[in-house]
N, C-alpha and C positions, 0 to 999 in steps of 0.2 A: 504494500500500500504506500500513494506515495504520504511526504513525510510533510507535503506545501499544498495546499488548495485555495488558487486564486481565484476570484470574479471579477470580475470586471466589465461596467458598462461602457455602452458607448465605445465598445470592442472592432467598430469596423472602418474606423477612419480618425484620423487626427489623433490627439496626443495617447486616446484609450486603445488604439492601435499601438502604437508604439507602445506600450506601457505591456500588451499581449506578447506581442514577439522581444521581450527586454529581460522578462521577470528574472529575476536576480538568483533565485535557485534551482539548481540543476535538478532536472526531473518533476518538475511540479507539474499538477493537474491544473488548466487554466482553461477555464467557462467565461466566452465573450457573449455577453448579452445585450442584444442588439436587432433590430430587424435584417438588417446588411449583412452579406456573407463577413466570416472572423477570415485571418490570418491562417494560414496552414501550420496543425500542430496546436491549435486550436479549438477548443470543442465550443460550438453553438448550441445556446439557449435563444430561439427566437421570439422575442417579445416586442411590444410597442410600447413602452415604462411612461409614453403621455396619455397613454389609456390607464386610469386607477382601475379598471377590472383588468389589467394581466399584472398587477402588482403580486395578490396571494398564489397567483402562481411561480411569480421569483419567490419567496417567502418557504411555500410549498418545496420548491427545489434544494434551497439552501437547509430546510432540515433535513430533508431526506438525506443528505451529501453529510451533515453536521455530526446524524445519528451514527452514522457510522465511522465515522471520524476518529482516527489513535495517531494523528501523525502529532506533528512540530506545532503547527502556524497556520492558521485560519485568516485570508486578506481579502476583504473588498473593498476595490475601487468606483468608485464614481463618476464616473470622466459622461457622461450619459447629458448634452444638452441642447438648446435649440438659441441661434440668435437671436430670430425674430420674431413679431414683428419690427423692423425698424421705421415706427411710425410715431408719431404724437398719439398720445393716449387715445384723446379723442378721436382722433383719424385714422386709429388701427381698425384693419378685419377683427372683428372682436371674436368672433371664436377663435381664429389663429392667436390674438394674446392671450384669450384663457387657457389655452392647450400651454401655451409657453410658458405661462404663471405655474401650471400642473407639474410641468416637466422640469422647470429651472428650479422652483423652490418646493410645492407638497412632494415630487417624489423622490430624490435625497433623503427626505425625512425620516418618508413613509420606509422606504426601502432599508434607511440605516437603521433603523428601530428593527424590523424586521430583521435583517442581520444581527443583529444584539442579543435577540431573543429566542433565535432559533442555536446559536450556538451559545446560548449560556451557562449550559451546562456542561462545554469541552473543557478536558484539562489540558489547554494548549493553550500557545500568544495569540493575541487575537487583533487586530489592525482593522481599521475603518479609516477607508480614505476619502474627504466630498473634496471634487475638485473644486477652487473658489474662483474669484478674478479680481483685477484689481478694480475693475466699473462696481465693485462692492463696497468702495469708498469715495468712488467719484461721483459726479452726478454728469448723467449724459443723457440729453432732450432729446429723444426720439428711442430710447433703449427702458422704455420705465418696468419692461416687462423681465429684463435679463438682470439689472444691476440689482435693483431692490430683492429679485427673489436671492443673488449668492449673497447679498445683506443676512439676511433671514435665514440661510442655510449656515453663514460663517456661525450665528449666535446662538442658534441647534448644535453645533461643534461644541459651544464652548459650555453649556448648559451641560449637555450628554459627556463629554468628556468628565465635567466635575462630577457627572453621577455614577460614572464610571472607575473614577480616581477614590471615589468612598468607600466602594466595595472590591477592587482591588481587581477589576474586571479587564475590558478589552480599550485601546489605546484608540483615542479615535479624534483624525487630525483635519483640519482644513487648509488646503495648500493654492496658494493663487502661483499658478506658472508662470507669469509674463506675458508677454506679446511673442504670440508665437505662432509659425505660417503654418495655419489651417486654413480650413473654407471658411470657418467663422469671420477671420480676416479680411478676407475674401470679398463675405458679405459685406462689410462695414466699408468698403471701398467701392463696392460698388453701387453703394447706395445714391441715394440724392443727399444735396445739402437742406435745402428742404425740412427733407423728412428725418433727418442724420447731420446736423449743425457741426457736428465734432468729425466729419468725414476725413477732412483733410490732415489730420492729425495723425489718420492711420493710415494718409496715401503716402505720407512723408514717411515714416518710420520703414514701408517698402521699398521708397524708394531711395534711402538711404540703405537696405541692404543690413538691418540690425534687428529684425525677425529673430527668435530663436527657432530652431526645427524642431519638430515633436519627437525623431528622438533624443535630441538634447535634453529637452527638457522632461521625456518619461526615466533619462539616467537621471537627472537631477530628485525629482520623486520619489524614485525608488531610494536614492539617498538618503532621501529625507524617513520614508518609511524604516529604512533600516539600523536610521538615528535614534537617540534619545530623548529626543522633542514628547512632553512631557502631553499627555492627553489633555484636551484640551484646547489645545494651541491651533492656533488659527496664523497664517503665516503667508507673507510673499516670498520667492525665489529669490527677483531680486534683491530682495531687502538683507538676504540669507548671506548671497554673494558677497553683499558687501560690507556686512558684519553688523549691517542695521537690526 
């Protein structure tokens, strides 16, 4: 049996890719959960995590995997989100922001709880990872659906980790990567000004050429996972880098 069982959302592009074909221990079982095919070497769970009814069936899966469980190390990742709409509140497709609202902030939540609870009874390490961003401390007109929900997710990190830190439980961390060349990027460049005031702020960062790559930044992650960063902690890359 192996001795690591990863999860990981948002397993079929950008950094939750990287993060699949990266994992740091040799031989580990890793479940890319995602609609999109995963990475070869990879095993698929296919769900839609902006639908709340295919939640208890990640839920469902991760005990079934939990119950049987005698290795090392239990890790799920979060990497699971959506850009848009990139519109003013009022001028968004309003069910594309509620899906977004669903996906960026209630199911993190929903799903880390979930993980919490289904492996609460292993006697192994136990690591929760939500991926964060730094639009979690910005404010950016035309994004009210992306920033305020990893607001909201970062302070679910730091809540759950102190309830975690009581009972001597699972490690569970909030990690903002940087600006890093995904399609989320992508998106935000190819948006209007308009509808996206702060556009040009991400066409400059491309086009200076100072992107980090998802896998840079899924080795940086994993770092961080591997660290001592104390449950709870809610944390940028950058900031890590540079001793902030």
């Amino acid at each position: 049996m192996t001795e690591n069982l990863v999860w990981i959302t948002g397993a079929s592009a950008g950094i939750g890719k990287a993060m699949a074909v990266s994992v740091p221990w040799p031989g580990s079982r890793v479940v890319g959960i995602c609609r999109s095919a995963v990475p070869a070497g990879v095993e698929h769970l296919s769900l839609d995590l902006s639908r709340p009814s295919e939640w208890p069936k990640l839920a469902e899966a991760i005990l079934h995997d939990a119950q049987k469980f005698a290795g090392l190390r239990l890790v799920l990742v979060h990497a699971a989100a959506t850009v848009g709409p990139l519109a003013f509140a009022e001028q968004a497709n309003q069910r594309e922001y509620a899906d977004s609202v669903v996906l960026n902030a209630a199911a993190p939540m929903a799903i880390g709880a979930a993980f919490l609870h289904a492996t609460s009874g292993c006697d192994c390490e136990r690591i929760l990872l939500q991926l964060s961003s730094g639009a979690s401390r910005s404010i950016y007109p035309g994004w009210s659906s992306y920033g305020p929900s990893k607001a909201a997710v970062d302070h679910w990190v730091r809540t759950v980790g102190e309830e975690q830190s009581r009972r001597g439980g699972a490690r569970v961390l909030g990690v903002a990567p940087g600006t890093v060349s995904t399609s989320m990027q992508a998106s935000l460049r190819s948006s209007s000004e308009e509808s996206f005031p702060n556009r040009s702020k991400f066409v400059d960062l491309h086009e200076k050429g100072i992107l980090t790559s998802p896998e840079t930044a899924a080795a940086d992650l994993w770092g961080v996972i591997r660290s001592d960063l104390p449950s709870g902690s809610v944390v940028d890359l950058r900031e890590l880098a540079s001793g902030g």
